[in-house]
C-alpha positions, 0 to 999 in steps of 0.5 A: 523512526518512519516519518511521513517526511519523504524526498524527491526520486525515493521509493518509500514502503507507507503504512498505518493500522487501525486505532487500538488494531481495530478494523478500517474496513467493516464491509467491501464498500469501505475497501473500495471507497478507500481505494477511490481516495487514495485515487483522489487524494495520493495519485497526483503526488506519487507513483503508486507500485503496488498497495495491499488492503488489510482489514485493520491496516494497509501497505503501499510502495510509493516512488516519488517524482524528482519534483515532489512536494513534500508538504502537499503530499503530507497534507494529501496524505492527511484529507485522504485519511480524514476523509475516509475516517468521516465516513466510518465514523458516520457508517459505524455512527462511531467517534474518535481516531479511526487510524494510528496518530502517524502514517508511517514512510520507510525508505527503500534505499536499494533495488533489492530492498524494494522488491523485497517489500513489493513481495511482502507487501503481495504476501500480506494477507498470506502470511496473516492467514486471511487467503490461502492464496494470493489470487483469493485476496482482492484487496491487492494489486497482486491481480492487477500484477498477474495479469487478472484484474485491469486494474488502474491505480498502480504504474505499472511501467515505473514499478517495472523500471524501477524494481527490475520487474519481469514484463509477463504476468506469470513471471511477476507472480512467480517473483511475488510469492517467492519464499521470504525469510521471517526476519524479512517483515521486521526489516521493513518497518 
């Protein structure tokens, strides 16, 4: 079973979902908020490669650094998410779990699997309907990818070493939305 136990120079495919599949996002302040968290909260453990917001979930591929600390990454990952649930439970004047109990880490242990999921991961909200294109998505560092958003919170020089990346735009996006077979999706949770 995923664990949020993760290990030094390990890339890790990390995700949760609404309580009860209910919405984390109500309105596009919740989407940026969240990103401004996870800048303050999850960046100075990991390298973050790309991440996808869903209205009820969200998707990340993380690498570790060969001196990760384990138990304050954990406990990051835990004020990143209490954080953002206080403050949903003030907007929506709401109570109780705003996530599933447990944040979920998968690990990526090939070059092949870790690009798999850096497509999957792009294709989210394709595959559930929510865009008819990947560039309609905003809540993903699919722009920032192709080169249409200047976008920050990713490192684009590790995702690039890392997962054997393209150096021109067009070419990652091409790599992006390339066909993913159905049986794909199970395999990376």
């Amino acid at each position: 079973m995923p664990s949020l136990i993760l290990q030094p120079s390990k890339l890790y495919h990390v995700y949760n979902r609404g309580n009860n599949q209910e919405l984390l996002f109500y309105k596009p302040e919740n989407y940026r908020y969240f990103l401004v968290k996870m800048r303050q909260y999850l960046a100075p453990h990991v390298r973050i490669l790309a991440w996808c917001l869903m209205p009820n979930h969200f998707h990340l591929l993380l690498a570790t650094p060969d001196d990760f600390n384990s138990p304050a990454y954990s406990q990051a990952v835990r004020t990143w998410l209490s954080s953002y649930t206080r403050a949903i439970q003030r907007q929506e004047n709401r109570t109780g779990s705003l996530f599933q109990q447990h944040t979920r880490a998968k690990e990526l242990d090939t070059e092949q699997y870790a690009s798999i999921c850096f497509c999957y991961i792009h294709q989210n909200p394709l595959r559930a309907g929510l865009a008819r294109n990947a560039q309609q998505w905003v809540w993903s560092s699919y722009l920032d990818y192709i080169g249409l958003r200047a976008g920050t919170l990713c490192d684009f020089a590790a995702a690039r070493e890392l997962l054997d990346l393209p150096d021109e735009p067009a070419e990652i996006g091409q790599l992006i939305l390339q066909t993913l077979p159905d049986d794909v999706a199970t395999a990376l949770f």
